[in-house]
SERO-4910 file (N, C-alpha, C, O; in steps of 0.05 Angstrom, whole numbers):
BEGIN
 pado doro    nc1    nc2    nc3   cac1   cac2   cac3    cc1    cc2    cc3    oc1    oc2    oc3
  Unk    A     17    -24      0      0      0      0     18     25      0     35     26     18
  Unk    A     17     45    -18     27     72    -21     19     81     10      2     71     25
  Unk    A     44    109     14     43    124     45     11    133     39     -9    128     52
  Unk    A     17    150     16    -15    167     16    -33    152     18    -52    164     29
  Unk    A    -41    127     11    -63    104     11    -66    100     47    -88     96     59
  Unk    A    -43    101     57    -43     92     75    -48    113    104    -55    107    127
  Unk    A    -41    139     91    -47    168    111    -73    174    108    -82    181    130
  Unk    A    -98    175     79   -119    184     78   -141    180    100   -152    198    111
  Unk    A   -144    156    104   -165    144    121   -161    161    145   -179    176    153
  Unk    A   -131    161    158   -131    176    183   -138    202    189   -150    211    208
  Unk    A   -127    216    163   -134    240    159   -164    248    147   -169    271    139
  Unk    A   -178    231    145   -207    230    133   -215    245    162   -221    269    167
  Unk    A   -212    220    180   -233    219    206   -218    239    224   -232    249    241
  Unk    A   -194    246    223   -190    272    239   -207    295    228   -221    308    243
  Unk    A   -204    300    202   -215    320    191   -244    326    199   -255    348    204
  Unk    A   -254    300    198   -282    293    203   -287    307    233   -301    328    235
  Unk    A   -279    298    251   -280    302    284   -276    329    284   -296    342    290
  Unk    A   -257    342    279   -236    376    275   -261    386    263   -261    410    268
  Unk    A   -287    379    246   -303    397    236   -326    400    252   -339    420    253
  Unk    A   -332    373    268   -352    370    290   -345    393    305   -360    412    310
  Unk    A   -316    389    315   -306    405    338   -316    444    328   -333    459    338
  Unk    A   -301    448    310   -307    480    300   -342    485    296   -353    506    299
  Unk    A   -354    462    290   -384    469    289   -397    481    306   -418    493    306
  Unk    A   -372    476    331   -396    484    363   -389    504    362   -407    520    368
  Unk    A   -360    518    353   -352    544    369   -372    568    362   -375    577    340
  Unk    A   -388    577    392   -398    595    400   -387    631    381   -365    643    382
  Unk    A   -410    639    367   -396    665    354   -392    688    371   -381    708    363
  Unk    A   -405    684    400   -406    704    417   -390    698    438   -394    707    460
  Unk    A   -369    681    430   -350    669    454   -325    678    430   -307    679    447
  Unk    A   -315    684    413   -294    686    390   -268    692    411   -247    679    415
  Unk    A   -281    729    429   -264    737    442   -244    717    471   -221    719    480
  Unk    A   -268    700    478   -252    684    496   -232    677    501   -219    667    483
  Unk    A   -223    679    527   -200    654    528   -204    649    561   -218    658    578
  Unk    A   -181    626    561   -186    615    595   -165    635    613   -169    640    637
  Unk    A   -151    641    604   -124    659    617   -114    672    595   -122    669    571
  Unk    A    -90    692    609    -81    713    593    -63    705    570    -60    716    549
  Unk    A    -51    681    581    -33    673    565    -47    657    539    -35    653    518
  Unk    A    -68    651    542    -78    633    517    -90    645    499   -100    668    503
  Unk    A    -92    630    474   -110    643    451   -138    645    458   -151    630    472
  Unk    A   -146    669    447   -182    665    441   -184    641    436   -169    623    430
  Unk    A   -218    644    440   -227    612    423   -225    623    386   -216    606    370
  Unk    A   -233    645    378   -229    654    354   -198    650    343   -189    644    321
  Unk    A   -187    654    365   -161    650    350   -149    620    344   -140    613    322
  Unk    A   -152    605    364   -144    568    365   -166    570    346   -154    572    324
  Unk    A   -191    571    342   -201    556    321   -202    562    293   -214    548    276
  Unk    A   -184    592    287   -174    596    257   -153    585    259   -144    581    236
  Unk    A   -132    573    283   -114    566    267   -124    529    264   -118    516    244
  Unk    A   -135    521    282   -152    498    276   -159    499    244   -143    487    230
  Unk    A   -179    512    233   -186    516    206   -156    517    185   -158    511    161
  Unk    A   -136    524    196   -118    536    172    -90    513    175    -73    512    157
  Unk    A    -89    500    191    -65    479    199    -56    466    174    -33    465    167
  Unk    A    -87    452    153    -80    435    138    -58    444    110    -42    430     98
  Unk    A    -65    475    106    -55    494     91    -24    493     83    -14    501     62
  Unk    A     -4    478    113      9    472    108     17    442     98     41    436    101
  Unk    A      5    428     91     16    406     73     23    420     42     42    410     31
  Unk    A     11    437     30     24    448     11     59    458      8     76    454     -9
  Unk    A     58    471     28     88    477     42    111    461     40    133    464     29
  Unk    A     94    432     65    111    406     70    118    387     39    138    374     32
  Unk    A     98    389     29    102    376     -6    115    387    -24    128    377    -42
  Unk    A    112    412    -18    126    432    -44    146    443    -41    159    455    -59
  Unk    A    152    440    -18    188    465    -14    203    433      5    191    414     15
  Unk    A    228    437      4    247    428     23    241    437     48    239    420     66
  Unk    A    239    464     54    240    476     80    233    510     89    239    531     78
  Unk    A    223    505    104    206    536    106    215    546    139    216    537    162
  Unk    A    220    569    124    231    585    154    211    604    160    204    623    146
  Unk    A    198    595    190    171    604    202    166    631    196    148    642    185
  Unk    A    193    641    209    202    670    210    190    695    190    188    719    194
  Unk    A    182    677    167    180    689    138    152    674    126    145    673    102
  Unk    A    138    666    147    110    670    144     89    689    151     92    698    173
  Unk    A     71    698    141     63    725    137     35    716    165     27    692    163
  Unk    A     26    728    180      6    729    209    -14    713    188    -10    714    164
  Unk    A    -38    699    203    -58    692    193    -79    707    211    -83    706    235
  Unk    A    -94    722    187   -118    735    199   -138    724    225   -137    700    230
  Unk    A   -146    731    233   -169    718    249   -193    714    237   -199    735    227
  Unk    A   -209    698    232   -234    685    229   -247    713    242   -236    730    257
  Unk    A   -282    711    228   -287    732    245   -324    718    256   -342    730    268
  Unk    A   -324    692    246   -356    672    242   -340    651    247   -316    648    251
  Unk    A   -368    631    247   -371    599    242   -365    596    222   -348    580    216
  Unk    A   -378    612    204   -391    604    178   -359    609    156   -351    597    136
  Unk    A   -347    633    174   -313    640    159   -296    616    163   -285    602    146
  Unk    A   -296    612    188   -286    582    200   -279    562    187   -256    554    182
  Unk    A   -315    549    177   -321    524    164   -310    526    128   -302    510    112
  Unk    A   -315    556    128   -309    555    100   -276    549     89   -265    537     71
  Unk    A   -268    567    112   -229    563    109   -225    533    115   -205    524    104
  Unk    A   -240    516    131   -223    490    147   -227    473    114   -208    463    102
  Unk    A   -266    471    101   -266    459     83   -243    463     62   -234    445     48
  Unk    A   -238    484     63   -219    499     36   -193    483     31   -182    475     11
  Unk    A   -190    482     56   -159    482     60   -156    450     67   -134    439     64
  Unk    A   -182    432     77   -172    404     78   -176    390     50   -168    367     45
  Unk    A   -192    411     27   -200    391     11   -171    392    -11   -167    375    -28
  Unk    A   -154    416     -6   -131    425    -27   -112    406    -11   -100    390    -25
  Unk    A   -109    403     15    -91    386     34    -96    354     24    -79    337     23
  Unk    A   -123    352     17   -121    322     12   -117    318     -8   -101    300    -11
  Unk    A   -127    329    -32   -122    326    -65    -80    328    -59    -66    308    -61
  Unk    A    -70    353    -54    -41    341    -47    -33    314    -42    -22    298    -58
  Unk    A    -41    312    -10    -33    284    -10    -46    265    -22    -40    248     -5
  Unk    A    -60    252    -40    -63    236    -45    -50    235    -84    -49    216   -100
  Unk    A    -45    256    -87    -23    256   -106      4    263   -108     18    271   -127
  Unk    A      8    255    -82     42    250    -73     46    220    -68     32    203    -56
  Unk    A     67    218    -81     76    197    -90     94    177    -62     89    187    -40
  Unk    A    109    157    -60    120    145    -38    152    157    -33    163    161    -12
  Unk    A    161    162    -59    192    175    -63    192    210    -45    203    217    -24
  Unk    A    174    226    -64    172    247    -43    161    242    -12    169    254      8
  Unk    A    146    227    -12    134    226     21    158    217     35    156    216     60
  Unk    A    182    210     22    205    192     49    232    220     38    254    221     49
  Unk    A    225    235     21    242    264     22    241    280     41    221    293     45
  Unk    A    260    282     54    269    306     75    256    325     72    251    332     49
  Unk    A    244    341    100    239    363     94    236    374    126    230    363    147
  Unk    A    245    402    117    259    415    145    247    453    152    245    473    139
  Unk    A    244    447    171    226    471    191    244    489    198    258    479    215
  Unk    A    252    518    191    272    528    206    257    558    212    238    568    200
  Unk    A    273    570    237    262    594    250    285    602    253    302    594    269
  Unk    A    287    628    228    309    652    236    327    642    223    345    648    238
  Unk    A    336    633    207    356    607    198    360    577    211    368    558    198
  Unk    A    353    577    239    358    556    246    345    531    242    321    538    244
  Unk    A    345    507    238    330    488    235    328    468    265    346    458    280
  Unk    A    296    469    266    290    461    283    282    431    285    282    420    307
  Unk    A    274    416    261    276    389    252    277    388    233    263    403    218
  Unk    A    296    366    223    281    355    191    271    327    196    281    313    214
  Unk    A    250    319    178    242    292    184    228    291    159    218    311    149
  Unk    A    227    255    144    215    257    119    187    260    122    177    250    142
  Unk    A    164    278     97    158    290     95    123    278    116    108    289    133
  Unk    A    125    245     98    114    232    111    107    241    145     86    249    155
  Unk    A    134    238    157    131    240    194    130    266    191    138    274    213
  Unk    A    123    294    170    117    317    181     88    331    170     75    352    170
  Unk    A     86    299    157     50    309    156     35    293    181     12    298    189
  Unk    A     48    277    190     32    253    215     39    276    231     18    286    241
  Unk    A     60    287    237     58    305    262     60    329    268     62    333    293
  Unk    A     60    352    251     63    374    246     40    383    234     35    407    235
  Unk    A     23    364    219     -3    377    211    -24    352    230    -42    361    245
  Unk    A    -22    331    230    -47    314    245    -42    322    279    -52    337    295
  Unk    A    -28    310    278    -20    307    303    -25    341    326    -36    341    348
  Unk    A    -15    362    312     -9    394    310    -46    396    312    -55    410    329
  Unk    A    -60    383    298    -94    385    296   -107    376    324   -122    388    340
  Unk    A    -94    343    326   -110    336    347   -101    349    375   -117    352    393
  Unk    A    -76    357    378    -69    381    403    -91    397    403   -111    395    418
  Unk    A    -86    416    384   -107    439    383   -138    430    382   -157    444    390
  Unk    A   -140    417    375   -175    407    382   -179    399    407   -196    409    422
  Unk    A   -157    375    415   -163    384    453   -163    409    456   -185    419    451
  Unk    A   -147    424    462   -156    455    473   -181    466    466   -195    474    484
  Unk    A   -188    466    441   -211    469    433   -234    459    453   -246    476    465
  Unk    A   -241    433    458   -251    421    469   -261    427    495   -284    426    505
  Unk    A   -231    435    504   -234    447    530   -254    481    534   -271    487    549
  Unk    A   -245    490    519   -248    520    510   -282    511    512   -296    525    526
  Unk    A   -291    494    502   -326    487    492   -332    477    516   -356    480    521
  Unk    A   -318    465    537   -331    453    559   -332    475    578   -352    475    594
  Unk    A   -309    500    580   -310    516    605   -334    533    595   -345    543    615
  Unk    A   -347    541    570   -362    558    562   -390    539    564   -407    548    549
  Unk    A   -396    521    575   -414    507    573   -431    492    547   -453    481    549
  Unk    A   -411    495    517   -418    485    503   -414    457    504   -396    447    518
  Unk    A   -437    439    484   -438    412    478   -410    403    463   -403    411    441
  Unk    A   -396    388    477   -373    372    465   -374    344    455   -377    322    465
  Unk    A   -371    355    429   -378    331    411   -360    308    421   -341    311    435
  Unk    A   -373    276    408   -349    245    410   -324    250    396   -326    248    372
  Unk    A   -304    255    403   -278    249    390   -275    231    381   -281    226    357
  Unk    A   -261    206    407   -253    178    405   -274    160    410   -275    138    400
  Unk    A   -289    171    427   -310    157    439   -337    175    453   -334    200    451
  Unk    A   -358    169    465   -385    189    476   -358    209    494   -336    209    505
  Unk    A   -378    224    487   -361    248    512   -392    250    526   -413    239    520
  Unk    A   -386    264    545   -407    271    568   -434    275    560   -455    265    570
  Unk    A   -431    298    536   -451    310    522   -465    289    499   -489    293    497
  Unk    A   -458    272    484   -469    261    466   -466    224    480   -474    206    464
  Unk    A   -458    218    499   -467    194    510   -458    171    485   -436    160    486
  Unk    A   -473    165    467   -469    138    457   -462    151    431   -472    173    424
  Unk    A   -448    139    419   -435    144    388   -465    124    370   -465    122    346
***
C-alpha cells in the first residue's frame, strides 16, 4: 500500500472530528479565552481551520523558515471558520493523495530565523506537524467548549454531552 493510501483514512476521520469540533464554536465566545496567556477561542479555532494549509508547504518546498510566514488573519464567524477548514482540507487532501512514496520519504525541514528546528521525511511531518499539530489543538478546543458550557462533541468515543456514538 502507497504512504498516501495509507495516511488518507486517518486524515479523513480527523478532519471529520476537527469539523464536529469548530461546528460548536460559539460566535459570541470568539473573544474568549481561559487565561491571559492563551488564545481566544477565535483565534485556536482559525488556526484549527488553517493547519491543513500547510501540507502544501511540506510537499512543495524542502524547507520553510517560520520566521518568513506572513500572520494569519483571524476568522471573524462559524460560517468563515467552516469555509477556510473545508478549503484548505480539501486542497490538503487532493495534495496528498497525489504525492507519491519517493517524495513522502524526502526530507523536509522547519527552520526559524535560519535555524533548523527538525528535519524529518515529509511523511513524519504530515503525521505530526499537521495531524497530530490538529488533534493538540482540538483538545484545547474542546476544553475551551466545555468551560463555556458548550456541547462537546465524541472524538474517540461518547463524551459527556453526546453519550453513545
Amino acid at each position: 500500500m502507497a504512504l498516501n493510501e495509507a495516511l488518507l483514512p486517518e486524515f479523513d476521520h480527523e478532519m471529520q472530528t476537527t469539523r464536529r469540533t469548530l461546528e460548536r464554536v460559539p460566535e459570541d465566545k470568539l473573544a474568549w479565552k481561559p487565561h491571559q496567556k492563551s488564545m481566544t477561542m477565535g483565534g485556536l479555532a482559525t488556526h484549527l481551520a488553517t493547519i491543513t494549509h500547510w501540507v502544501d508547504a511540506v510537499v512543495g518546498m524542502d524547507a520553510f523558515d517560520v520566521s518568513t510566514a506572513p500572520p494569519t488573519p483571524e476568522l471573524k464567524s462559524r460560517q468563515e471558520l467552516l469555509s477556510a477548514f473545508d478549503e484548505n482540507v480539501a486542497r490538503a487532501r487532493k495534495t496528498i493523495s497525489a504525492t507519491g512514496d519517493a517524495a513522502m520519504m524526502k526530507p523536509w525541514s522547519l527552520i526559524a530565523g535560519g535555524k533548523t528546528m527538525f528535519s524529518l521525511p515529509r511523511i513524519g511531518v504530515l503525521r505530526s506537524f499537521v495531524l497530530n499539530h490538529i488533534i493538540h489543538h482540538r483538545g484545547q478546543l474542546s476544553v475551551y467548549l466545555r468551560l463555556n458550557d458548550v456541547s462537546v462533541p465524541s472524538i474517540y468515543g461518547p463524551s459527556a454531552d453526546e453519550g453513545n456514538m
